[in-house]
N, C-alpha and C positions, 0 to 999 in steps of 0.2 A: 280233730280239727282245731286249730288254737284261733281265740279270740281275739289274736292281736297285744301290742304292749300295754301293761299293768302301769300306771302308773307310783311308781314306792313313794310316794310322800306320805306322812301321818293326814288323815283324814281329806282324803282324798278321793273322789268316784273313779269310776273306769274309764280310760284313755278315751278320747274321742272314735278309736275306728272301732270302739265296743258297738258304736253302735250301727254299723254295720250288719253286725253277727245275726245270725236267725234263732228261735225262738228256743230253740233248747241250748243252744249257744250260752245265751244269757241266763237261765234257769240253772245249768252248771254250776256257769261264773258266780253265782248266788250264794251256795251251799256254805257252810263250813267244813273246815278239813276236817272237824271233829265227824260229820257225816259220810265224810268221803271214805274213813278208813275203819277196818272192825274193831270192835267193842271194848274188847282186853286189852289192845293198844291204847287208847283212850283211857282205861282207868289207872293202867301203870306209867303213863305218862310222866317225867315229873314238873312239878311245880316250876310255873316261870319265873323267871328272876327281875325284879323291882327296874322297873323304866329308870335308867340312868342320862340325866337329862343333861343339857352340854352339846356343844359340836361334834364331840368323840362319839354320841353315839350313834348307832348304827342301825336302821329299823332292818328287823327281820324276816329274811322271805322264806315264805312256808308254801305249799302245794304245789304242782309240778311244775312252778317255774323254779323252784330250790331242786328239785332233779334233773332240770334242765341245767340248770347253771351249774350241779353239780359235777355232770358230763362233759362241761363246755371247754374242759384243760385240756379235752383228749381232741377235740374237732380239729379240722385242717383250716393251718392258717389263711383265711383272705386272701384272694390272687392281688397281685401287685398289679395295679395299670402301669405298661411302660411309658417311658416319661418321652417328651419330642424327639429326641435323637435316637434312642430306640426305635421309636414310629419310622422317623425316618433313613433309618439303616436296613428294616426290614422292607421297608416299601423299594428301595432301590436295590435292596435285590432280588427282588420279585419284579420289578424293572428290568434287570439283566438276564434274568433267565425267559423271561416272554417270549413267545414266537416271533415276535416281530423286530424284537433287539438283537433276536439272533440273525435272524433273516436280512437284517440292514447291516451287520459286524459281517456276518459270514459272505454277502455279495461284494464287501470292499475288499476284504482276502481273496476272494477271489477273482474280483478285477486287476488287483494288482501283481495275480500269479498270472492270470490268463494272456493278458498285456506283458507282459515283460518281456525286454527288459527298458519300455520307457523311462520309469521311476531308478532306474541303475545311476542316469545323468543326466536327469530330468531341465539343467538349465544350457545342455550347451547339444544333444542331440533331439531328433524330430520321429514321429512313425510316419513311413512308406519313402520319404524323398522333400526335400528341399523347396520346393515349389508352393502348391496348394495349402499345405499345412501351414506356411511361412505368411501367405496370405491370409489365411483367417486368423491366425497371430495378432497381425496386424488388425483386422475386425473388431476382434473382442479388444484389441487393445483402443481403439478406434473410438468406438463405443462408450467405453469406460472412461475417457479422457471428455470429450464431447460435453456429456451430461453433468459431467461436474462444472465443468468451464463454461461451457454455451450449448445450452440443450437445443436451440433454435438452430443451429449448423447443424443437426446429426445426419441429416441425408444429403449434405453436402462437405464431403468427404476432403483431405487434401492432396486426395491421390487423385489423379485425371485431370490435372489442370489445367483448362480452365473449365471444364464442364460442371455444371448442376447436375444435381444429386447422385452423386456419381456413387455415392452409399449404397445405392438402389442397383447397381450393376450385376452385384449376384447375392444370392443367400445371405444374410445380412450376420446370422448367427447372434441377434439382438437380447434375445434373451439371457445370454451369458454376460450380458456386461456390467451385473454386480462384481463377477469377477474382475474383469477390466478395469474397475478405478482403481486395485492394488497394486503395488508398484509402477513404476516406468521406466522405459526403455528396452531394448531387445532382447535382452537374458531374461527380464520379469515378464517379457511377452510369451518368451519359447516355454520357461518353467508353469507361468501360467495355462496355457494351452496345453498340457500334457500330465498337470494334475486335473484337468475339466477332461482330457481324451478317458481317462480312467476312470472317473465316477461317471461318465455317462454308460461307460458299459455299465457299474455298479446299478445305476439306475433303470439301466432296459433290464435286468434281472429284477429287480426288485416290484418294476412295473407288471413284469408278465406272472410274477409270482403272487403278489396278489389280486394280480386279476382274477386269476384261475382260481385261486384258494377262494375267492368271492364265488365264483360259478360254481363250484362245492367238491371239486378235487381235495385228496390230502394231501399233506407236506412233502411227501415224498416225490408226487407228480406234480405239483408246483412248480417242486425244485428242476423238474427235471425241463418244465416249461418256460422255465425263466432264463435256462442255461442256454436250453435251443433257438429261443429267441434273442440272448444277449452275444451267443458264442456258435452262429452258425456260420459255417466255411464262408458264406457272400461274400459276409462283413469284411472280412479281410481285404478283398480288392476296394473297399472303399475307406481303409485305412488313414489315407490323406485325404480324405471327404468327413469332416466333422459335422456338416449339413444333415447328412444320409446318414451317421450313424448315431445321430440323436434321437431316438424313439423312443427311449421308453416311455416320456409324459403320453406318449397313445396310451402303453397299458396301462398305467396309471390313473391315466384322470376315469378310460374307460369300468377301471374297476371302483374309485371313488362313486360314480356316477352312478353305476349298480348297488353299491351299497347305499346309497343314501335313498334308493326305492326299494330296499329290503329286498330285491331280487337275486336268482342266481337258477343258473341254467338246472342245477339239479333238482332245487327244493323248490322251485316256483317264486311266484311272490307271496312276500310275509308282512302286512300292511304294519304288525307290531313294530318291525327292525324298520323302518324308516328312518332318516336322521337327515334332517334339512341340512344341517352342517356337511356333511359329507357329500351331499349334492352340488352344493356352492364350491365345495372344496375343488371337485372334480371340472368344472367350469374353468374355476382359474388355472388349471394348470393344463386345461387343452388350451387356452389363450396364451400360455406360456408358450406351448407348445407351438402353434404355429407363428410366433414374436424370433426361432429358430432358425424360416425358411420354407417361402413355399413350395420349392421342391417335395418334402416330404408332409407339410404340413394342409398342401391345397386337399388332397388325395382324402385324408382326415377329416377337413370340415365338409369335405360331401358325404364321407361316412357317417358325421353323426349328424349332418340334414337327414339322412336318408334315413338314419335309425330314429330321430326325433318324429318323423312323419308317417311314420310306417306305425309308432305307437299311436298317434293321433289318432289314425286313420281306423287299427283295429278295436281303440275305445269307440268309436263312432257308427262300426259297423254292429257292435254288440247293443248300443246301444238303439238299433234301426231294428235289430232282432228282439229288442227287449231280453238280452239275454238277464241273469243275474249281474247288477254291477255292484263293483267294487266301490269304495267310499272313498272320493276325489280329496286328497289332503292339501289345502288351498295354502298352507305354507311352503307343501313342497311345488304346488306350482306356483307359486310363487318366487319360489327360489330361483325355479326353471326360468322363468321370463326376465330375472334378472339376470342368470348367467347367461343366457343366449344372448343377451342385450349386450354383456359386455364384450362376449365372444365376435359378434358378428362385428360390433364397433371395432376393436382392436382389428379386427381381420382389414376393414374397409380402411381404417387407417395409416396400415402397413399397405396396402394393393394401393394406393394415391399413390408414390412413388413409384412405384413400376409403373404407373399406368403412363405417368408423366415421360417415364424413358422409354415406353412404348412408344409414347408419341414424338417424341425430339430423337430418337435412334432408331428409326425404321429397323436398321440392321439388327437390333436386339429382338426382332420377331423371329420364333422359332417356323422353321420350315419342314416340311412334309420329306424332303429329300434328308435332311436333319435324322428326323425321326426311321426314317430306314437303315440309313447307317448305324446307330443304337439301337435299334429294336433286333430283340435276342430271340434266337431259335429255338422250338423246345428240348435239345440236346443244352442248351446253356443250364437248365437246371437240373443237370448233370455232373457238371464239371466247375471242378473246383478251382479256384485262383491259384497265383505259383507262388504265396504265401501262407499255403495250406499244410502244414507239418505230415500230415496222413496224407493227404490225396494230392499235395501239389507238382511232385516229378510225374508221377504217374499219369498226369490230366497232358502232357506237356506238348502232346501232338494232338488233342482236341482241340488243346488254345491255339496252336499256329493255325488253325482253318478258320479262325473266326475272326469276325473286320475288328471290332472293337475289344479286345479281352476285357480292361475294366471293367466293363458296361455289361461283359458275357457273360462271364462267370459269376453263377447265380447257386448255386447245391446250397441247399440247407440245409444240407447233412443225409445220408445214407441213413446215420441210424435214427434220426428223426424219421423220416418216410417208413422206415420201417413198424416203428412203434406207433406215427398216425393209422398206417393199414391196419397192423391188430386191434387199435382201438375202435377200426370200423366193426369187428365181429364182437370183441371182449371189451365191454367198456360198462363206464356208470350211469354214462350217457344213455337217455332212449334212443330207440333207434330212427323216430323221427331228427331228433339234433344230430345224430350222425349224421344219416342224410343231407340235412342243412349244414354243417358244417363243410361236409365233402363239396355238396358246392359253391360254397363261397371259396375254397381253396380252386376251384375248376373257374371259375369267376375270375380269381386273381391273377391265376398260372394265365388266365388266355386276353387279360388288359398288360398283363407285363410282358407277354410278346409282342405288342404293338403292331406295327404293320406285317408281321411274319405270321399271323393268323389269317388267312387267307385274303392278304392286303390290308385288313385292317379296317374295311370300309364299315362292316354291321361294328365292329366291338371299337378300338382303341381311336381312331379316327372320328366316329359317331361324336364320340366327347371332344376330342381335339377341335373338331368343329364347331358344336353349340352348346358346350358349358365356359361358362366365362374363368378366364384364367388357365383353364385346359393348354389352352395355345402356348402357353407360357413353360412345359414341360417339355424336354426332347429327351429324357430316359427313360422310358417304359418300362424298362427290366428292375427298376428300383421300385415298383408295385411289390416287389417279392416279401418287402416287408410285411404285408396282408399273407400271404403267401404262407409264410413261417410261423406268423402267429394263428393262422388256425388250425397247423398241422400242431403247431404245439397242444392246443386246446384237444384235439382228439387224441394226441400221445399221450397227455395228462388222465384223460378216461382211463384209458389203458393201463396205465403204471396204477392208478388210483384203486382199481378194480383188481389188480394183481395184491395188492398190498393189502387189499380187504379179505382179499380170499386166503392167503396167509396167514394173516392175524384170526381167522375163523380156525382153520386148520391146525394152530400151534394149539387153539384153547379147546377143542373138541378131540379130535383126531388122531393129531400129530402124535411118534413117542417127544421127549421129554426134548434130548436132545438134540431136534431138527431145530426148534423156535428160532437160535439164534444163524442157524443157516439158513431161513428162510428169508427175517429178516436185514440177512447181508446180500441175498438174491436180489431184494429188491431196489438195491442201490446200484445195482449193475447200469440199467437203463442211463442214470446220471453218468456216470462213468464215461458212458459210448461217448454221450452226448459231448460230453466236455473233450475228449479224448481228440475228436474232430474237429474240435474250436482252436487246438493246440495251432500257432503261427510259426513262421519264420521271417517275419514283417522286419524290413529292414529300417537300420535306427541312425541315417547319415549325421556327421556333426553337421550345425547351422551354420553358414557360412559367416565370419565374424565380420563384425560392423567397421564400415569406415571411418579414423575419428574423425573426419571432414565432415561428417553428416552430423558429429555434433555439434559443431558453432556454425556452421555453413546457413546461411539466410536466403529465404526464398521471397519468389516461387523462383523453382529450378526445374532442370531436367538433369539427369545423373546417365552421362552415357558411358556403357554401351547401356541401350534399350530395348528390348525384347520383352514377350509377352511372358517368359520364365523370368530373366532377371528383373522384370519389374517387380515380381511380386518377392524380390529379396530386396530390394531397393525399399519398399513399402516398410519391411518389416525396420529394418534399418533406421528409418526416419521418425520412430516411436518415442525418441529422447523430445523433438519439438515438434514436430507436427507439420514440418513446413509446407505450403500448398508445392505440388510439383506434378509435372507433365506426364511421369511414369504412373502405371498405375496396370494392374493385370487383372482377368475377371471373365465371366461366361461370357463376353463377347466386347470387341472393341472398338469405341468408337469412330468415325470415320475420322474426322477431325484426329485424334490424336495419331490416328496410323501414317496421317499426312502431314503431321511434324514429326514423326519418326523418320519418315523418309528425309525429309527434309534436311535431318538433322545427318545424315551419312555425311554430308560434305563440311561437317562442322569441323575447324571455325572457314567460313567463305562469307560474302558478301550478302547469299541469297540465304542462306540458312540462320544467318545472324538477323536478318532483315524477320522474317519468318515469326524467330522465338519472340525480338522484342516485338510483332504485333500483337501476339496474345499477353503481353505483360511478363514473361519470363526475365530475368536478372541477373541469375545465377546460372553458368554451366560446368556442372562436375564431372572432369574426367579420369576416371577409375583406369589407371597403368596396366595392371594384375587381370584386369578384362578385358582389356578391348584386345588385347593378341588376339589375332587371325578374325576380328570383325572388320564392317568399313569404318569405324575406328579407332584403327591402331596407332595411323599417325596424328590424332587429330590432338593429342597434348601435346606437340613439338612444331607444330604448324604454325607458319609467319602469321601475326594478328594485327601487321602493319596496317592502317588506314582504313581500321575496321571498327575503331571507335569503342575498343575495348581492350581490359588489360586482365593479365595471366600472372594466377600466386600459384608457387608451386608448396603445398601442404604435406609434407613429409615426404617419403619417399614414392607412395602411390596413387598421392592425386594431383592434381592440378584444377588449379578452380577459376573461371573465366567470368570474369565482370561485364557485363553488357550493359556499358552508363549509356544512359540517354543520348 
């Protein structure tokens, strides 16, 4: 055992951590080397040579730090600390190979495969058709412009003019409009909307992926979970519904939320793995989450009321039993009462406006005869949409029997359903969460048939009646969201459990040469999955902008006007923003349907009377449209003694001044 360093100076004691050493330690260190070594060495020794005093010299070291030091040429050099940029070369690649940099790289590859070919010409076509998609274009464009200029206008829109808050007419798609402050006008509208169409798929993967990877699947059934949920057959008929296929902040924030109580469906909970961060985290991005659109997002915050009360309630009955409890961690509740605080506020926030156009548009109340016409038979989850690559010619005489196809066509994949049911027998899952799982999936399936469950009156109706905001839904069949993600979660068992039983098999069992066919077996499941997600979703060009619409001053009306071309007129008018009478959306209101009418006989005496009493100024009329409307003649029509005058702006519009 060595004593520590020596100090070499002439007449010096032993270094300070001598005195450390224990008792024979220092008895040792005592001795002379003349003791240490035998006899006949000692006397043939020779004589030392005269202290040579000066700088030069050099005190001598003798006993086994001189055999140490003699050895010391041969020792391995000092590892070298690497310097910052070393550190930080290897750290980023240890970044890049992670599970979760691949999982985020590989979900945008494959949104951009799975989608295609939006990104092909990404500023001048659309996915599914012209219409609805052109309209939330306009939204997020909407949006984006709003908050930067006058945040105080945002739900009062300048489409629908002259109504209030006319923002609030349908799905707001609010949450997107960090996107929306970038560029302007209707190419950076369309480009925009179609790079936000593609990472939202990337995101409903990513969400369900690690959701599941939180619940205690492995990578392989994650993947296959995240694919089922970002890329199942529904999705596709809601193609030009950006509202309904925004989901993943569900599996996401749901998986954040779990992880930040250290829980997970396989391992139970783990009070260690807590992370208040991660709780918080998961808060905000279900607030995000429903900031999207209550269509999708109402549905959601009764899910996590329901999941936040139901833990309440089982702490409380353990603790009425005096069961064992667990130790209440006052930061993570703490966390919790802030993020509901902010959750529910942002929720109450966004429902003022509707509530306001509940009350000033009667006609924006959903009706029970509504809901029957959308509400889908259990054969709808079945059959695939006729932008289904795999199933959609084949479905093609299901879809003729059915009232609504959009709304019908609900399959979340054959080979999904298939691999939920094995994972009812072969999973990782107990088989109480099986059970539980299967019926939250019977849950789902029988609220997303809405009145086609035996009227509707115990199940879908129950709610439409006395949960607030309920009334505010008329597609039942878009519950299927729920639907898909718990068949995912029990596919996920299953694949998870295949791949376990594999990797047992290759290290115990197997010969030599299966390993790697086993593990290409189990990429099969993903395969199916995705194979069935394949589209043929149609990519029409946008119809291009009139340049009248770019100096052209309002408030206007641009006719022809209809409930489709309004929402290309909308898109259109993205360069200024001008307020105008067009406008398209879940439902229209009375007033503006009776200056549509009105306006057929434009330019007349009564129709001109009409616009300017709402403050209208401007009337644009579009040549290349009105054929075969009631206004084809109406850019060539006498505007004698009408108190207004006609510029004709290129070849396809004519613009009508309506001075005071």
């Amino acid at each position: 055992m060595s004593a520590g360093p020596v100090d070499g100076g002439r007449g010096g004691g032993p270094a300070p951590a001598a005195a450390t050493a224990g008792p024979a330690e220092h008895e040792a260190e005592a001795k002379p080397d003349a003791e240490a070594r035998p006899e006949a060495e000692v006397e043939t020794a020779p004589a030392a040579e005269p202290e040579v005093a000066g700088p030069a010299a050099e005190p001598e070291v003798a006993g086994p730090e001189a055999d140490n030091d003699r050895w010391s040429a041969f020792a391995p050099e000092p590892e070298r600390q690497p310097g910052r940029l070393r550190r930080a070369v290897a750290a980023l690649g240890r970044g890049l190979v992670h599970e979760w940099t691949l999982a985020v790289a590989g979900s945008l590859v494959l949104a951009v495969v799975m989608t295609w070919p939006t990104l092909r010409y990404p500023a001048h076509t659309i996915p599914q058709d012209i219409w609805d998609p052109t309209l939330q274009a306009w939204q997020m464009a909407w949006s984006g412009h709003i908050l930067l200029t006058d945040p105080g206008q945002l739900w009062h829109a300048n489409a629908f003019y002259p109504e209030r808050y006319s923002f609030a007419f349908s799905d707001t798609l609010l949450g997107y409009a960090p996107a929306g402050m970038i560029g302007t006008g209707p190419m950076a509208a369309v480009l925009r909307y179609n790079i936000m169409y593609v990472l939202l798929h990337a995101l409903a993967f990513v969400g369900a992926y690690a959701l599941v990877r939180q619940l205690g699947a492995g990578r392989v059934g994650a993947a296959v979970a995240g694919a089922a949920f970002a890329y199942a057959p529904w999705r596709l008929s809601q193609a030009g519904h950006m509202h309904v296929l925004s989901t993943g902040g569900i599996a996401l924030s749901l998986a954040m939320l779990a992880r930040g109580h250290g829980w997970s469906l396989r391992y139970g909970y783990r009070p260690e793995r807590t992370r208040v961060g991660w709780a918080l985290a998961g808060w905000l991005v279900a607030t995000w989450q429903i900031s999207l659109g209550f269509g999708i997002g109402l549905p959601f915050a009764y899910v996590l009321g329901v999941t936040v009360l139901a833990v309440v309630l089982l702490w409380l009955v353990r603790r009425v039993l005096r069961r064992p409890r667990r130790p209440v961690d006052r930061r993570l509740l703490l966390t919790h009462l802030v993020g509901m605080l902010v959750f529910a506020a942002a929720g109450l926030l966004l429902a003022l406006p509707y509530l306001t156009v509940a009350d000033l548009h009667p006609e924006a109340r959903r009706t029970v005869a509504e809901l029957q016409l959308y509400s889908p038979p259990l054969k709808s989850f079945f059959v695939a949409p006729a932008e289904s690559r795999v199933w959609g010619s084949a479905h093609a005489d299901a879809r003729a029997a059915m009232p609504f196809v959009p709304e019908n066509t609900l399959l979340p994949g054959f080979a999904l359903y298939g691999l939920a049911a094995a994972g009812l027998f072969f999973s990782i899952w107990t088989v109480r969460q099986r059970i539980l799982l299967l019926a939250g999936v019977v849950v789902s399936l029988v609220l997303a048939m809405g009145t086609r469950f035996h009227g509707g009156d115990a199940t879908y109706l129950l709610l439409f009646h006395h949960l607030p905001g309920w009334d505010g839904l008329r597609t039942p069949g878009r519950l299927v969201v729920w639907t898909t993600l718990l068949l995912a979660v029990l596919a996920a068992g299953a694949v998870t459990a295949f791949v376990d039983r594999a990797r047992e098999a290759t290290a115990d069992r197997a010969p030599a040469g299966l390993g790697p066919w086993l593990r290409l077996a189990s990429l099969v499941p993903l395969l199916l999955v995705l194979v069935e997600g394949l589209n043929t979703t149609p990519h029409p060009i946008v119809p291009k902008q009139p340049a009248v619409l770019r100096s052209v001053q309002g408030p206007l009306m641009v006719l022809p006007s209809d409930p489709l071309t309004d929402e290309n007129v909308m898109l259109w008018a993205t360069d200024k923003f001008q307020p105008m009478v067009n406008g398209g959306s879940g439902f229209y209101p009375t007033r503006q349907q009776e200056i549509r009418e009105a306006s057929k006989t434009f330019p007349d005496s009564a129709s001109v009377t009409a616009l300017r009493e709402i403050g209208v100024k401007t009337v644009v009329v579009l040549r290349d449209r009105a054929a075969g409307t009631p206004w084809q003649n109406a850019a060539d029509a006498p505007v004698d003694g009408l108190g207004i005058t006609r510029e004709e702006v290129g070849e396809d519009a004519v613009v009508f001044h309506l001075t005071p």
